[in-house]
PLY file of the C-alpha trace (Angstrom):
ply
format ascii 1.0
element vertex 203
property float x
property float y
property float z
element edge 202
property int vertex1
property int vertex2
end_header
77.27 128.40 -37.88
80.00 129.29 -35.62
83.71 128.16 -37.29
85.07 125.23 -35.41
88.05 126.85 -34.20
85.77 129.27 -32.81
83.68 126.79 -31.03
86.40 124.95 -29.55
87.99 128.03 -28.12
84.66 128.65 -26.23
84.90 125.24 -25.24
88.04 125.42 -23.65
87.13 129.07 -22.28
83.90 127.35 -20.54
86.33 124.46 -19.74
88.89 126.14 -17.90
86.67 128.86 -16.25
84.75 125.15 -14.70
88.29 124.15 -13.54
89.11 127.50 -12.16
85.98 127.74 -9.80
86.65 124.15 -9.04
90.13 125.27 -7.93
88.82 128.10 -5.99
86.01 125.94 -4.12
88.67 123.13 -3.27
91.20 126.07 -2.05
88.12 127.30 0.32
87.77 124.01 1.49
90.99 123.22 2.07
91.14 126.94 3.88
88.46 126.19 6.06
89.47 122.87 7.23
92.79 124.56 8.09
90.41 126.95 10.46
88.53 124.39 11.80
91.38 122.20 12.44
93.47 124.98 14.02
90.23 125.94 16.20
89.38 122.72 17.38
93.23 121.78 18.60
93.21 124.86 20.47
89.83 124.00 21.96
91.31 120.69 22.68
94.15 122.36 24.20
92.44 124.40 26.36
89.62 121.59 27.13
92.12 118.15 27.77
94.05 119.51 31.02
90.78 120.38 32.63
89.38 116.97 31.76
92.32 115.21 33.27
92.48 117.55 35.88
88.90 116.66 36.62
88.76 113.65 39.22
91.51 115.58 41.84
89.04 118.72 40.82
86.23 116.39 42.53
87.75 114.62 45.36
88.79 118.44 46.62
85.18 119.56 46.17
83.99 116.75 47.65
85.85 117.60 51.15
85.70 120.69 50.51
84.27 122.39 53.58
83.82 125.75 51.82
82.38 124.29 48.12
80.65 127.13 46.24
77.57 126.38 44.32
79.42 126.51 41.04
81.62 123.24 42.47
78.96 121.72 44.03
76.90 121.96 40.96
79.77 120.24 38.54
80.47 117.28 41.12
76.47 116.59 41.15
76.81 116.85 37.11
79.33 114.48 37.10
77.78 111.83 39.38
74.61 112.03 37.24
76.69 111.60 34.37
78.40 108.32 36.56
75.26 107.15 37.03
73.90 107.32 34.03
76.81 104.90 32.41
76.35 102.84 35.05
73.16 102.03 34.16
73.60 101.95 30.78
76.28 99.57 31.30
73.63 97.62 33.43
70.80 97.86 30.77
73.41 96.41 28.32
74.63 93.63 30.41
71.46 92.13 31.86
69.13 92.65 29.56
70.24 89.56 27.56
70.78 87.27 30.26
66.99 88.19 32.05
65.23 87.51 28.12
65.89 84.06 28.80
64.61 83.83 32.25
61.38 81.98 32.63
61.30 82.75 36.31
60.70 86.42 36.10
58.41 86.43 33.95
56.73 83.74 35.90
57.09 86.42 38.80
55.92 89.57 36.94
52.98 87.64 35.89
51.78 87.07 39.51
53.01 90.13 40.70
49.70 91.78 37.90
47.62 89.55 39.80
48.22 90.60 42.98
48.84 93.96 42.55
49.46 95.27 38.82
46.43 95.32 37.92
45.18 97.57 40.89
47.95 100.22 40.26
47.38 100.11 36.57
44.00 101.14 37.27
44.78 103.76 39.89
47.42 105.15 37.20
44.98 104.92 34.50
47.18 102.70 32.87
45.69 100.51 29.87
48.02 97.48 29.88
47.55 93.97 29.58
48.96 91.06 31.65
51.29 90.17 28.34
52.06 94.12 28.64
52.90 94.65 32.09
55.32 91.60 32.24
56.67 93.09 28.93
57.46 96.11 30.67
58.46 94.76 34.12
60.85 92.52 32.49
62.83 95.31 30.31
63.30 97.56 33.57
64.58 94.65 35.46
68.06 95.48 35.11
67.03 99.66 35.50
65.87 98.59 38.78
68.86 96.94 40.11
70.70 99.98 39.38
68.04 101.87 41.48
68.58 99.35 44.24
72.92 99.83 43.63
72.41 103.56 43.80
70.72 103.53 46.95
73.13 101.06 48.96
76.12 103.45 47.45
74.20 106.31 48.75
73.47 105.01 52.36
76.83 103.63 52.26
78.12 106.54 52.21
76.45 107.70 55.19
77.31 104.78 57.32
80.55 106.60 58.75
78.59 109.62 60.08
75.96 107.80 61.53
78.50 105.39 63.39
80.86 108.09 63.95
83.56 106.25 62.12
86.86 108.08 61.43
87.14 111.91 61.21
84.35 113.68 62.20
84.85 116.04 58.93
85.48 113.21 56.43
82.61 111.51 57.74
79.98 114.46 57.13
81.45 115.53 53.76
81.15 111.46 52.87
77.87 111.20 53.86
76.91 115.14 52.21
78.47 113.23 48.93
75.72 110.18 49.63
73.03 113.00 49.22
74.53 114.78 46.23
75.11 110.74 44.64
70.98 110.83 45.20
70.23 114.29 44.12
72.00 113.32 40.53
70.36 110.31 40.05
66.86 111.65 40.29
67.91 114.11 38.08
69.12 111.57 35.33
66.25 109.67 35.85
64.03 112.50 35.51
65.96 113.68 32.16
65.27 109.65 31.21
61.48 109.90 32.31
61.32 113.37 30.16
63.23 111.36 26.92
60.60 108.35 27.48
57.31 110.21 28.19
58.00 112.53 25.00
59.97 111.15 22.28
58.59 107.21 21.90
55.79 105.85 20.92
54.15 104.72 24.00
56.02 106.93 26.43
52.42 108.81 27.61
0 1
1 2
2 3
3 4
4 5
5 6
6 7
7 8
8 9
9 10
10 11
11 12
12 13
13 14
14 15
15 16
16 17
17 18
18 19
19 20
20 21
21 22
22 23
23 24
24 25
25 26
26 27
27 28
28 29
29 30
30 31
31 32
32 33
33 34
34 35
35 36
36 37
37 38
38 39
39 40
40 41
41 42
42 43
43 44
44 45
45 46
46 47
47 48
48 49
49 50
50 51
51 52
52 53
53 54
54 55
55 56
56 57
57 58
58 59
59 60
60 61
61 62
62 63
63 64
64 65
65 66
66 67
67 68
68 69
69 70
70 71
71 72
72 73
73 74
74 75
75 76
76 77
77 78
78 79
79 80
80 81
81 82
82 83
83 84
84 85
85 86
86 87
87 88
88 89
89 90
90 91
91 92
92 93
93 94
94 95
95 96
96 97
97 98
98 99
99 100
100 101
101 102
102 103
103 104
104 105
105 106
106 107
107 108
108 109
109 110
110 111
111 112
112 113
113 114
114 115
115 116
116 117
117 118
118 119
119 120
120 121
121 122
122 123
123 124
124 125
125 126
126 127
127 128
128 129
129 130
130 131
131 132
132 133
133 134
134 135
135 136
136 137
137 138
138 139
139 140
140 141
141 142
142 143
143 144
144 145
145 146
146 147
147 148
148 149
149 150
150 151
151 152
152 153
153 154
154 155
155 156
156 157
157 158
158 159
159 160
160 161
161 162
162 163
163 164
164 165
165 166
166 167
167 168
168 169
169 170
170 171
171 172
172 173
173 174
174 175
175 176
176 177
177 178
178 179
179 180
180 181
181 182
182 183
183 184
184 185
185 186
186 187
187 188
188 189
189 190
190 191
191 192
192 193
193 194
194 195
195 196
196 197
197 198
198 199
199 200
200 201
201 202
């Protein structure tokens, strides 16, 4: 049997080779944090003044008589993105209120027996009257949003068609009345995509 002067000195051997990997590890930790710290504050410095540059970046595309594709493509980016809170914010704020409503659901319920049921059928739909009002009642307040979006859209369009104000401000407002449309079909189709494939009864 090994002496116990001998064993302890392997102890403390085993001991302090533990606390000098432990050392190392926490200095490579420590290291790398430094990196990632140093790399994300310049990111952030190079990222911030273009995010608060943004908006003036936009309102110059937006009467921007000459916009390339590349500016074009971040102002309909950004509206989608817009939209998208908006009817998030929508979704959020509604939804509570229209649970408690006896009315729409009253509504939905005829609306099946008119025509629900028909367009289930034609979409080869399986729902039940319970389901559909289900349904109809949670994309209430998605539908108001659809109906917002529009009026902002035409809106925008009303000073060409009238021939309100400058002739140029009026065509690049109502141009930006398109765009506003061409972003939110594209959010909702990025929200149809989301539903259709990753919950349980999106197909």
């Amino acid at each position: 049997e090994p002496e116990p002067l001998t064993t302890a000195r392997f102890e403390f051997k085993g001991r302090f080779k533990q606390q000098t990997n432990l050392e190392a590890n926490l200095l490579e930790i420590i290291k790398n944090i430094g990196v990632t710290k140093e790399i994300t504050m310049k990111a952030a410095s190079e990222i911030l003044p273009t995010l608060l540059s943004l908006p003036t970046t936009l309102h110059e595309t937006i009467f921007n008589p000459h916009a390339t594709s590349h500016e074009l493509l971040v102002l309909i980016s950004a509206l989608s993105l817009f939209w998208t809170l908006i009817f998030q914010i929508l979704h959020k704020t509604l939804t509570p209120y229209i649970q408690r409503q006896s009315w729409l659901k009253e509504a939905m319920g005829r609306e099946y027996d008119r025509v629900g049921v028909l367009m289930c059928r034609a979409l080869s739909v399986n729902w039940t009257r319970d389901r559909y009002i289900e349904i109809m009642v949670r994309d209430w307040p998605k539908m108001q949003g659809i109906y917002l979006q529009h009026f902002v859209g035409g809106a925008l369009c009303l000073p060409a068609v009238l021939g309100w104000g400058d002739e140029g401000r009026a065509a690049s407002l109502a141009c930006l009345g398109v765009l506003s449309e061409m972003a939110w079909e594209l959010s909702d189709m990025a929200d149809i995509f989301i539903t259709r494939s990753m919950t349980s009864d999106g197909k």
